[in-house]
mmCIF file of the N, C-alpha and C atoms, coordinates in Angstrom:
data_MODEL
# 
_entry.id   MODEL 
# 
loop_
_atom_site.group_PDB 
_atom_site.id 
_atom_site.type_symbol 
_atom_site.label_atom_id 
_atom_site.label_alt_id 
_atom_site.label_comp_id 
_atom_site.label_asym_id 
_atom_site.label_entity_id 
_atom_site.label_seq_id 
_atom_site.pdbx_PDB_ins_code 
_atom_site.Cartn_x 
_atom_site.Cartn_y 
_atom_site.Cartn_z 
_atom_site.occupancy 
_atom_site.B_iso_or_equiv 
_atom_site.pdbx_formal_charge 
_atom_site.auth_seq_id 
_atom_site.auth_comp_id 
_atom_site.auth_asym_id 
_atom_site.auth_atom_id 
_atom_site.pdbx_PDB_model_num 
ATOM 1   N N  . UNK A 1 1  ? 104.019 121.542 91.234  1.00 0.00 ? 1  UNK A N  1 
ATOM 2   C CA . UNK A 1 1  ? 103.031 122.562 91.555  1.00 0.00 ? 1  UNK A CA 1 
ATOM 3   C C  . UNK A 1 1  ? 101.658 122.048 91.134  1.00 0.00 ? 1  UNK A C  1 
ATOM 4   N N  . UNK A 1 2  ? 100.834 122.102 91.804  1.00 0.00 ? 2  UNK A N  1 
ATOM 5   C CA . UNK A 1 2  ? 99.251  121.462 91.816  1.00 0.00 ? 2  UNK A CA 1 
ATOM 6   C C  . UNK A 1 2  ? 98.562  122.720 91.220  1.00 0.00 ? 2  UNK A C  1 
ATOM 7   N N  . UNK A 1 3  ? 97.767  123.205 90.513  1.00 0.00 ? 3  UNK A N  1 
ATOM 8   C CA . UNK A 1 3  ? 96.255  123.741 90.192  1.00 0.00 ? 3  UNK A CA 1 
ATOM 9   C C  . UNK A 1 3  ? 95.795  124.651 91.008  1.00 0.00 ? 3  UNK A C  1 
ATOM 10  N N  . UNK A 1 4  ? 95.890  124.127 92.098  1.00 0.00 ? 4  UNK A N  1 
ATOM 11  C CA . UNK A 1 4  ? 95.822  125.011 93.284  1.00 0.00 ? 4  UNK A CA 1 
ATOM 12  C C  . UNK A 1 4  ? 97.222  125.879 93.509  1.00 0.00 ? 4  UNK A C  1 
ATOM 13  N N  . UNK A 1 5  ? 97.974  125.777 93.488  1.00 0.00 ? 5  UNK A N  1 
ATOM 14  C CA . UNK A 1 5  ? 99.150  126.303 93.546  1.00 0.00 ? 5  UNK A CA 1 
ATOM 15  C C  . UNK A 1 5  ? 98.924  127.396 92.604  1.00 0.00 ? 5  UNK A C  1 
ATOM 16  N N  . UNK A 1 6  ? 98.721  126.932 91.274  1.00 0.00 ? 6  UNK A N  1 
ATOM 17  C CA . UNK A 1 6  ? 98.656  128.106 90.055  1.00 0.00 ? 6  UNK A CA 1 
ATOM 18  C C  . UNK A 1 6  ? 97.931  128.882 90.811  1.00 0.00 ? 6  UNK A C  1 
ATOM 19  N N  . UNK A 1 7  ? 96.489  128.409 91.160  1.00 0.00 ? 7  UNK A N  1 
ATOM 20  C CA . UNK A 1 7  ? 95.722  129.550 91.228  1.00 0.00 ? 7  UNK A CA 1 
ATOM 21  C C  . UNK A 1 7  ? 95.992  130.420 91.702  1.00 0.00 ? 7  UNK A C  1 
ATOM 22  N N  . UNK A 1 8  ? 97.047  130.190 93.355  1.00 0.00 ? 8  UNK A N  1 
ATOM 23  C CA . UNK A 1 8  ? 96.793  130.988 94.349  1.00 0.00 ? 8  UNK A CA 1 
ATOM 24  C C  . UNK A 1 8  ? 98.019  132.193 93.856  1.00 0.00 ? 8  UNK A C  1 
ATOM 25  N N  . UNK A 1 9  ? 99.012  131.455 92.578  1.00 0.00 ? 9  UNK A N  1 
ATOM 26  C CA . UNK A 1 9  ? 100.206 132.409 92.451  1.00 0.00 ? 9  UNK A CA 1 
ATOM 27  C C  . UNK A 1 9  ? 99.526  133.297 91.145  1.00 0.00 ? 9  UNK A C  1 
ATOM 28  N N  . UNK A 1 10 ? 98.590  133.025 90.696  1.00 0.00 ? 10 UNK A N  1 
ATOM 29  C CA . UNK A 1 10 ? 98.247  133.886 89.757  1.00 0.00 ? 10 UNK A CA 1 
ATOM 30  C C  . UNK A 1 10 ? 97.383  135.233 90.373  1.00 0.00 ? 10 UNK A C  1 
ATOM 31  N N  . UNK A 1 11 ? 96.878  134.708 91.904  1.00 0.00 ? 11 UNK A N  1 
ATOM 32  C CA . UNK A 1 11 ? 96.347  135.427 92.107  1.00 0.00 ? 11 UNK A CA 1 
ATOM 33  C C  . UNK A 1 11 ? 96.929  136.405 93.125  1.00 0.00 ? 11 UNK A C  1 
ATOM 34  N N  . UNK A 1 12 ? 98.241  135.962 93.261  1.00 0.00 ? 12 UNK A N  1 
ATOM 35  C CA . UNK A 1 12 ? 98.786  137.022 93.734  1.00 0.00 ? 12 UNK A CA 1 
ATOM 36  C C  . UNK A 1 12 ? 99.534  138.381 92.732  1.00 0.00 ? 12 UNK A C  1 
ATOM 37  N N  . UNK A 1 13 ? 99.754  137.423 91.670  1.00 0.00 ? 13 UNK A N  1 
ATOM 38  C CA . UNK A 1 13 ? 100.189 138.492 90.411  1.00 0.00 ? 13 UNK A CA 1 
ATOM 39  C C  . UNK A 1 13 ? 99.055  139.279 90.408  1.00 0.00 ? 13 UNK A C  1 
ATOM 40  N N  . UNK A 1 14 ? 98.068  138.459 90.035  1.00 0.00 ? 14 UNK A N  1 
ATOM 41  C CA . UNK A 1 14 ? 96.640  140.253 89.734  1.00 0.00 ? 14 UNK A CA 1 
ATOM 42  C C  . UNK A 1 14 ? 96.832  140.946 91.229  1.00 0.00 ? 14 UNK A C  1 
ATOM 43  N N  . UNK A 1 15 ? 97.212  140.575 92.403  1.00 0.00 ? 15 UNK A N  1 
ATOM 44  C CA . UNK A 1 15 ? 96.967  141.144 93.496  1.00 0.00 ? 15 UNK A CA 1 
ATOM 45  C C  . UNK A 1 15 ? 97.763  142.505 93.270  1.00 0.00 ? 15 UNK A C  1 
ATOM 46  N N  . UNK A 1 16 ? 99.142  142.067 92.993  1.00 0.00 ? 16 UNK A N  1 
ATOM 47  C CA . UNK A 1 16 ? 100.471 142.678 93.010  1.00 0.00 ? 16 UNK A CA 1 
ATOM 48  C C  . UNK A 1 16 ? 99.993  144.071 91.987  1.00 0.00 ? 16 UNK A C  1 
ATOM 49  N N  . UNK A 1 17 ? 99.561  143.333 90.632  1.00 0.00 ? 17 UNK A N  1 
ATOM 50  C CA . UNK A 1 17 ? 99.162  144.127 89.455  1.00 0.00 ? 17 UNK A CA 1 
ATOM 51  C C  . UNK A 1 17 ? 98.374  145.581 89.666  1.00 0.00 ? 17 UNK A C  1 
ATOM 52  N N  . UNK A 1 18 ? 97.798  145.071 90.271  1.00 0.00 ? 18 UNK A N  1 
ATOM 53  C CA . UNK A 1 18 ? 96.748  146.118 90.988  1.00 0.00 ? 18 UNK A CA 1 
ATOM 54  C C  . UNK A 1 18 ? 96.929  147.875 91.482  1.00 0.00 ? 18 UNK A C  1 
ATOM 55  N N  . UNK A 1 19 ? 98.114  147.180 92.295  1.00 0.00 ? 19 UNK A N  1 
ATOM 56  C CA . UNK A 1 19 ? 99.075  148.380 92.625  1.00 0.00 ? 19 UNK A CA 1 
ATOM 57  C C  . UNK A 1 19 ? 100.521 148.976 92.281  1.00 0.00 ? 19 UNK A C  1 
ATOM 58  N N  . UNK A 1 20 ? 100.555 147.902 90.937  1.00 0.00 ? 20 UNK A N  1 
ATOM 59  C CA . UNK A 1 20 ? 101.889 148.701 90.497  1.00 0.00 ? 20 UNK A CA 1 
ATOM 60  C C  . UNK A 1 20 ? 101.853 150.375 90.163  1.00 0.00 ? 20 UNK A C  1 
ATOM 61  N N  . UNK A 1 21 ? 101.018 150.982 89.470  1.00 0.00 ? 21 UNK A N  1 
ATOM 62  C CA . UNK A 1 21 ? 100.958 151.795 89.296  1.00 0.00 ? 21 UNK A CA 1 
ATOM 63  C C  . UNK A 1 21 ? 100.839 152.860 90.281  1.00 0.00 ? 21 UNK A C  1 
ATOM 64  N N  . UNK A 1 22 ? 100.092 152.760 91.178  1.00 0.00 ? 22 UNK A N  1 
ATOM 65  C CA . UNK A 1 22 ? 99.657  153.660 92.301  1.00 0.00 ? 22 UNK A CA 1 
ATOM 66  C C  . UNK A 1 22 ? 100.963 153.630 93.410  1.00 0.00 ? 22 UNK A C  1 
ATOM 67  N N  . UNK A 1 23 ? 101.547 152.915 93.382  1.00 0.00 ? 23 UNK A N  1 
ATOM 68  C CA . UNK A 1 23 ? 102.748 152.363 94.751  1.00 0.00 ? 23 UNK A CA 1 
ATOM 69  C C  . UNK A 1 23 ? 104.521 152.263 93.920  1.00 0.00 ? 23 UNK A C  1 
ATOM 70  N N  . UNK A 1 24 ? 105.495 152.611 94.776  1.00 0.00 ? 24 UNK A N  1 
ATOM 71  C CA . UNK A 1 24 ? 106.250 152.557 93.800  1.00 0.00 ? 24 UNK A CA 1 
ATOM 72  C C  . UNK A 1 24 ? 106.797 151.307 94.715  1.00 0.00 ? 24 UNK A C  1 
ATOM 73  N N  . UNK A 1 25 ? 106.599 151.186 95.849  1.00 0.00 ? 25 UNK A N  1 
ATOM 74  C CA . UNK A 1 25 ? 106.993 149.687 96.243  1.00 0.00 ? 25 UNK A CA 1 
ATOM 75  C C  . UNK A 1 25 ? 106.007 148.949 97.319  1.00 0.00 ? 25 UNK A C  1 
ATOM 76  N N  . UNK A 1 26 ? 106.217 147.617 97.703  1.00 0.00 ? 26 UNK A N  1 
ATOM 77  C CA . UNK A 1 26 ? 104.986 147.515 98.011  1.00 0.00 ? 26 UNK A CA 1 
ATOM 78  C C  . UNK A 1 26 ? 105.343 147.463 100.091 1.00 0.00 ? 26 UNK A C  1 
ATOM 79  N N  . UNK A 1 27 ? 106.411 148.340 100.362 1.00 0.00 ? 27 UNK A N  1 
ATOM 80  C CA . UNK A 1 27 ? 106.404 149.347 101.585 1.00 0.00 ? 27 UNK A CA 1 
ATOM 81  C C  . UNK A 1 27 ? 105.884 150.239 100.981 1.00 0.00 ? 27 UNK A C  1 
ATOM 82  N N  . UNK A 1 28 ? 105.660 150.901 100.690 1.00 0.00 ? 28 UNK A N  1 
ATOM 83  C CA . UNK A 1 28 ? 104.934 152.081 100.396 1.00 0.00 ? 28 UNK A CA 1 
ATOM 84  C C  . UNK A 1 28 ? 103.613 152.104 100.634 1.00 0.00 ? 28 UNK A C  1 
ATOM 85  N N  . UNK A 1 29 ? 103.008 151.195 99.823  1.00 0.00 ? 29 UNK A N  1 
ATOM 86  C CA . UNK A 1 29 ? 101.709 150.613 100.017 1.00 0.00 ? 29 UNK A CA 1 
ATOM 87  C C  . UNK A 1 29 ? 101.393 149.999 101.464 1.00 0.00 ? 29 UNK A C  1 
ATOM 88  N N  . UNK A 1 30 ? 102.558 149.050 102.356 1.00 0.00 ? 30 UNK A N  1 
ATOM 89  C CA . UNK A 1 30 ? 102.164 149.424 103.703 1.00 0.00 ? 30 UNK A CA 1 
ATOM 90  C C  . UNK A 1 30 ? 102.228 150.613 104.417 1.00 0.00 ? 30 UNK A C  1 
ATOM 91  N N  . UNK A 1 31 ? 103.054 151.500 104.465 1.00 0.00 ? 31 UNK A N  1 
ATOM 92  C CA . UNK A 1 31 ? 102.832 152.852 105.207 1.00 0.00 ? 31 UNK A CA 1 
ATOM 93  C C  . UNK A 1 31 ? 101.594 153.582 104.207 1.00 0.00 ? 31 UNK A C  1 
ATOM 94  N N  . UNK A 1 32 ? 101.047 153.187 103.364 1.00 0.00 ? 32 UNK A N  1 
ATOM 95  C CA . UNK A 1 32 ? 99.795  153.901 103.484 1.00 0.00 ? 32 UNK A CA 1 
ATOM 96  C C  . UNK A 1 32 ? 98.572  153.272 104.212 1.00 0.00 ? 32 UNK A C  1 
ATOM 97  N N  . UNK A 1 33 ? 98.436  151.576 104.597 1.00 0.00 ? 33 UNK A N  1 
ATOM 98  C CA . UNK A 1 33 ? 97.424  151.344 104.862 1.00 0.00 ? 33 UNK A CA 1 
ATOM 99  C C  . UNK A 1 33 ? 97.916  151.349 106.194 1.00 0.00 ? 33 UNK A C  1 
ATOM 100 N N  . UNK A 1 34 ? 98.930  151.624 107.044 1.00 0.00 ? 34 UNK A N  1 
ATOM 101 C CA . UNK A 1 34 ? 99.408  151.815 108.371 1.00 0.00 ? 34 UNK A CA 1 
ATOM 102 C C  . UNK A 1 34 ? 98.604  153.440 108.714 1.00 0.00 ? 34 UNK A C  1 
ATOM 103 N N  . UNK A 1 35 ? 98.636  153.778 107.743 1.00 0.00 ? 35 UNK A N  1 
ATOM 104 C CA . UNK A 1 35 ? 98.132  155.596 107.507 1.00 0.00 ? 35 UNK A CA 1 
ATOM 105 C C  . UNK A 1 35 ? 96.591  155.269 107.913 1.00 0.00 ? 35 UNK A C  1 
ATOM 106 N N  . UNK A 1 36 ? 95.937  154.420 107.193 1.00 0.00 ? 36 UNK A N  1 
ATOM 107 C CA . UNK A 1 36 ? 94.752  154.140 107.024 1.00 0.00 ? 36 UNK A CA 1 
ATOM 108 C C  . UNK A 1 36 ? 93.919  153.620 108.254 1.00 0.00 ? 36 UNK A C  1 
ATOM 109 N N  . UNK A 1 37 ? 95.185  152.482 108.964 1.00 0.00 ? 37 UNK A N  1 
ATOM 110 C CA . UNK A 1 37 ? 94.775  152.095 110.392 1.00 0.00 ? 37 UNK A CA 1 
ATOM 111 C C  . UNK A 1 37 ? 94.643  153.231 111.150 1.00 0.00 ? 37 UNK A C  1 
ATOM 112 N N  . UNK A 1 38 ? 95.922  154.209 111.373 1.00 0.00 ? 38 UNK A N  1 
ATOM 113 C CA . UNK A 1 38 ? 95.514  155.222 112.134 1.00 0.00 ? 38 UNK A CA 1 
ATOM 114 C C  . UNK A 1 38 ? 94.231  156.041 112.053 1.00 0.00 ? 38 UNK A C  1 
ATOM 115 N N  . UNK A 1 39 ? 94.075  156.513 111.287 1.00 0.00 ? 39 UNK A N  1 
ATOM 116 C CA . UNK A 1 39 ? 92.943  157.116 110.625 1.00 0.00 ? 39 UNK A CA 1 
ATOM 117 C C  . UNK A 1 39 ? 91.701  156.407 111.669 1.00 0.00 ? 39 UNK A C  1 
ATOM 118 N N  . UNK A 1 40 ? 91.724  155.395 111.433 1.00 0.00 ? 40 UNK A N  1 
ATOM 119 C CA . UNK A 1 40 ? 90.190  154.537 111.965 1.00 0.00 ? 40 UNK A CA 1 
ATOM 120 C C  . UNK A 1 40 ? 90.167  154.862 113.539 1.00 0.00 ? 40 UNK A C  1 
ATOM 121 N N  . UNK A 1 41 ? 91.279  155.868 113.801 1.00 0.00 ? 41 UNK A N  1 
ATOM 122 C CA . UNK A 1 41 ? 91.082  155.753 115.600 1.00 0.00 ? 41 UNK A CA 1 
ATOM 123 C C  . UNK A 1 41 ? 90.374  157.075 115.475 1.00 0.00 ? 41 UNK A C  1 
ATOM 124 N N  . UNK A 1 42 ? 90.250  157.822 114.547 1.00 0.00 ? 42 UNK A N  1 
ATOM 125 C CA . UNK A 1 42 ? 89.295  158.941 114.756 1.00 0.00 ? 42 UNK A CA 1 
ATOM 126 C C  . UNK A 1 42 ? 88.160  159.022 113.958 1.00 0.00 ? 42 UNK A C  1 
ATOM 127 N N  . UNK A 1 43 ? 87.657  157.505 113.681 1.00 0.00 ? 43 UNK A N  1 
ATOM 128 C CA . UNK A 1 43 ? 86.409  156.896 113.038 1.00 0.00 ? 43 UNK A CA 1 
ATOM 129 C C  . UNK A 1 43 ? 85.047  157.667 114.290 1.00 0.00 ? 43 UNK A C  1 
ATOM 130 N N  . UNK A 1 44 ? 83.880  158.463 113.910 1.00 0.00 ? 44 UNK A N  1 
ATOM 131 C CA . UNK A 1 44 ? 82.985  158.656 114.960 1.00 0.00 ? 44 UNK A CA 1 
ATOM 132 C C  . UNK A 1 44 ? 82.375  157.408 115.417 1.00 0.00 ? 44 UNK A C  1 
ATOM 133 N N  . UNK A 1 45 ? 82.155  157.581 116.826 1.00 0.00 ? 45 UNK A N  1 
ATOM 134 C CA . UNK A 1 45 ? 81.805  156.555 117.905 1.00 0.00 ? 45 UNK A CA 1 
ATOM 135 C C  . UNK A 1 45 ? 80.599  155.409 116.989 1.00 0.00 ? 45 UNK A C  1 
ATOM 136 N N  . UNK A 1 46 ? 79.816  156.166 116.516 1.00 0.00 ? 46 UNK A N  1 
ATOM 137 C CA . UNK A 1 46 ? 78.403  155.522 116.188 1.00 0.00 ? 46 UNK A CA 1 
ATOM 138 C C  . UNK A 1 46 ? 78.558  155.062 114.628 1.00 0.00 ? 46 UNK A C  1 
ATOM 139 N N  . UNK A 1 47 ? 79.808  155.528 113.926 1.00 0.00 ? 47 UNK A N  1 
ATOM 140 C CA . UNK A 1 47 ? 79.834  155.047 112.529 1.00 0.00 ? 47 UNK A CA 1 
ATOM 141 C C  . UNK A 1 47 ? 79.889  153.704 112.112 1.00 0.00 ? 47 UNK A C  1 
ATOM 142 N N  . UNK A 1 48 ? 80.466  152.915 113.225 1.00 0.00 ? 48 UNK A N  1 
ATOM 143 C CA . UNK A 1 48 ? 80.711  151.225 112.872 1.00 0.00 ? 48 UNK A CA 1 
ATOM 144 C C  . UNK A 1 48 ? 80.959  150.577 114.102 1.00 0.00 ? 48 UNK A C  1 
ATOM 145 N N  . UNK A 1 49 ? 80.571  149.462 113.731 1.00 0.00 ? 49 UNK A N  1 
ATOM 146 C CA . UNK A 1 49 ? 80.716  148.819 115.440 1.00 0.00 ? 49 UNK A CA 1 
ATOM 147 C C  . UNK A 1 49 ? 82.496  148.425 115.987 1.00 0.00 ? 49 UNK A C  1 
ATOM 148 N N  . UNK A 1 50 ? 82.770  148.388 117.011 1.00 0.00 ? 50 UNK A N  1 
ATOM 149 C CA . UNK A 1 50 ? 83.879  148.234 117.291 1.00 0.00 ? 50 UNK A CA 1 
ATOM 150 C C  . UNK A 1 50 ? 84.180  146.974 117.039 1.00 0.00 ? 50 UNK A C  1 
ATOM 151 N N  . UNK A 1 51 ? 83.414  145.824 116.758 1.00 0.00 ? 51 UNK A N  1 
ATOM 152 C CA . UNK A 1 51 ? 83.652  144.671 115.813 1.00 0.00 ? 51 UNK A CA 1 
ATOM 153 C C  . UNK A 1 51 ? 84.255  144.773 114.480 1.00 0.00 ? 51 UNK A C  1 
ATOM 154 N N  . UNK A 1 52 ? 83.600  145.764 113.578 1.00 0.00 ? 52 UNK A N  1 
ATOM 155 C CA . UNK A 1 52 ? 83.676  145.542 112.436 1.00 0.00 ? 52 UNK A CA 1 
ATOM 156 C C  . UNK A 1 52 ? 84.934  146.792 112.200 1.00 0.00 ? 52 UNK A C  1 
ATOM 157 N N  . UNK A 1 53 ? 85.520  147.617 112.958 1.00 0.00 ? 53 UNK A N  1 
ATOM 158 C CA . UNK A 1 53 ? 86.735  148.027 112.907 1.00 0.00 ? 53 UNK A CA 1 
ATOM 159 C C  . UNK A 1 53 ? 87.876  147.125 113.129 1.00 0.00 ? 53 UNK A C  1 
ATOM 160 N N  . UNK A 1 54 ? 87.899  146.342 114.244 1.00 0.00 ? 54 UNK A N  1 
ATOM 161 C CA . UNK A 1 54 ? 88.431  145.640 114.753 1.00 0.00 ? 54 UNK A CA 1 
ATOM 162 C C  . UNK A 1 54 ? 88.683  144.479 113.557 1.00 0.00 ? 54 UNK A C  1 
ATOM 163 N N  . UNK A 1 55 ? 87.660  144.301 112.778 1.00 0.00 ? 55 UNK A N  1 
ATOM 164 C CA . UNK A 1 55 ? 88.163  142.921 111.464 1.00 0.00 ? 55 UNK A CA 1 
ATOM 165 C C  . UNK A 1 55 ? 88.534  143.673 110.222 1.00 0.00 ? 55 UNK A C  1 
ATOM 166 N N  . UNK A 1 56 ? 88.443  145.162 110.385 1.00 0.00 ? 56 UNK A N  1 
ATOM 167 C CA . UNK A 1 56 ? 89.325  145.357 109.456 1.00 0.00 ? 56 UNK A CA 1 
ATOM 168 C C  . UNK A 1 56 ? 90.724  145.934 109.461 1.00 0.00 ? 56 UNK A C  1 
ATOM 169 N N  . UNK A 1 57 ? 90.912  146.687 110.921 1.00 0.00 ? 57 UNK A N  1 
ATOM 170 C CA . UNK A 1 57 ? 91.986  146.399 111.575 1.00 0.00 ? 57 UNK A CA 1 
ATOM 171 C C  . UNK A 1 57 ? 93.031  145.242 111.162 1.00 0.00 ? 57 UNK A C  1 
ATOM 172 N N  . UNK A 1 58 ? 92.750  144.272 111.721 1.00 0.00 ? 58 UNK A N  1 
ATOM 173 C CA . UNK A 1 58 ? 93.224  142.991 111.321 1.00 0.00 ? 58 UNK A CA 1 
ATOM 174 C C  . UNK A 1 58 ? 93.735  142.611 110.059 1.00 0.00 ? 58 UNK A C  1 
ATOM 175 N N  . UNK A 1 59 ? 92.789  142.483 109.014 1.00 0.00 ? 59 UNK A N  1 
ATOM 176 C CA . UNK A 1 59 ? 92.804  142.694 107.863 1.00 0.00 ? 59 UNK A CA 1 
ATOM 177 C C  . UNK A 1 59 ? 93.714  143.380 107.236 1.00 0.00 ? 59 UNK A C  1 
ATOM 178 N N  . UNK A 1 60 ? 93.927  144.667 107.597 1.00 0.00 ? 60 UNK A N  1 
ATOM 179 C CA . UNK A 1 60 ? 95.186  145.310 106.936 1.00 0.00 ? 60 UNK A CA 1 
ATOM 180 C C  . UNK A 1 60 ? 96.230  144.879 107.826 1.00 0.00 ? 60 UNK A C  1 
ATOM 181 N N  . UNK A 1 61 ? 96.601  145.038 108.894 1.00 0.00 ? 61 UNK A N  1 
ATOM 182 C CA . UNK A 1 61 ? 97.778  144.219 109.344 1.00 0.00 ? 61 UNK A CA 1 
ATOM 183 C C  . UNK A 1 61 ? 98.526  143.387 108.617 1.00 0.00 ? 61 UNK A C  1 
ATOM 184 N N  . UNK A 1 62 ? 97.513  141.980 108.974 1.00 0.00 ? 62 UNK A N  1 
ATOM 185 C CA . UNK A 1 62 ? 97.630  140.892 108.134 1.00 0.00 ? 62 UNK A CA 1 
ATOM 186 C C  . UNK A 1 62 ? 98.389  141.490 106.152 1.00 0.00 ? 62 UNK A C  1 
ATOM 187 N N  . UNK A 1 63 ? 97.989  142.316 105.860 1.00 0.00 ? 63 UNK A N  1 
ATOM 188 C CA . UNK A 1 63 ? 98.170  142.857 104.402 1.00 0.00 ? 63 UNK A CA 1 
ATOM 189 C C  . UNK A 1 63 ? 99.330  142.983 104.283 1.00 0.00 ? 63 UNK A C  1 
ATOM 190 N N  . UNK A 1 64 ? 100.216 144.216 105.558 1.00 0.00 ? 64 UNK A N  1 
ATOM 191 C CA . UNK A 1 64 ? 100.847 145.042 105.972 1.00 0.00 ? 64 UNK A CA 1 
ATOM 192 C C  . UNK A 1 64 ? 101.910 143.645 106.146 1.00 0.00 ? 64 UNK A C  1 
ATOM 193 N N  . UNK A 1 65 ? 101.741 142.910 106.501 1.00 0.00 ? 65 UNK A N  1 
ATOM 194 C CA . UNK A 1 65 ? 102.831 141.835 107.354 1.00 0.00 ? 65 UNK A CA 1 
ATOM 195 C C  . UNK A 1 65 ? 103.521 140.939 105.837 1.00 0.00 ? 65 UNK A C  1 
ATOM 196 N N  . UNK A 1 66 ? 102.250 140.696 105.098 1.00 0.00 ? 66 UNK A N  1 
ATOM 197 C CA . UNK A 1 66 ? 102.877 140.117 103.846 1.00 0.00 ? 66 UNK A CA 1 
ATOM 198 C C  . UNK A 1 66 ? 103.550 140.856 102.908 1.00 0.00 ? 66 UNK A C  1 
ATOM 199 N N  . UNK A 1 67 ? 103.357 142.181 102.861 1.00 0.00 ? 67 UNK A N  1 
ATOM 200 C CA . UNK A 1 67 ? 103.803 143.566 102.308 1.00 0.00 ? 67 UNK A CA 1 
ATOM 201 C C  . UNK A 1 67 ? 105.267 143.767 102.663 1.00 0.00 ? 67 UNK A C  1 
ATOM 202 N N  . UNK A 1 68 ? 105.615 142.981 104.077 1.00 0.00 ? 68 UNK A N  1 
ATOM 203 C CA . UNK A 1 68 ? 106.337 143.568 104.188 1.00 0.00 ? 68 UNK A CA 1 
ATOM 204 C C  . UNK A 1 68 ? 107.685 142.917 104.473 1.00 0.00 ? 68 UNK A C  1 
ATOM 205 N N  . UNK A 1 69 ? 107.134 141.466 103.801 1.00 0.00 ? 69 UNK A N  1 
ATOM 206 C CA . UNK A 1 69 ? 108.072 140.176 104.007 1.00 0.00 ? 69 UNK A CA 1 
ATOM 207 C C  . UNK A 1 69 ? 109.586 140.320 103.129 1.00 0.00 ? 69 UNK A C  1 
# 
């Protein structure tokens, strides 16, 4: 394991850490940010650009997919 390796596994522990408390598993924590995607479809027209929904869209997906490995 390289340095880099540590880093990236330590930083998934603080990731993990984060939400132990709030989540009792970390499905849980995806069906809430699945909750959260929905939500953004009744974001008002003029609040954010359909770009910057769209990358955070993504973003939780992406979250949602490792969440749910």
């Amino acid at each position: 394991m390289t340095m880099e390796d540590a880093a990236k596994n330590t930083t998934v522990i603080v990731f993990s850490e984060l939400f132990e408390d709030a989540y009792a598993s970390p499905d849980e924590l995806a069906n809430v940010l699945d909750m959260g995607i929905e939500m953004l479809f009744y974001v008002e027209e003029c609040s954010f650009s359909k770009e910057d929904i769209r990358n955070v869209v993504t973003a939780l997906r992406k979250v949602i997919l490792e969440l749910r490995k």
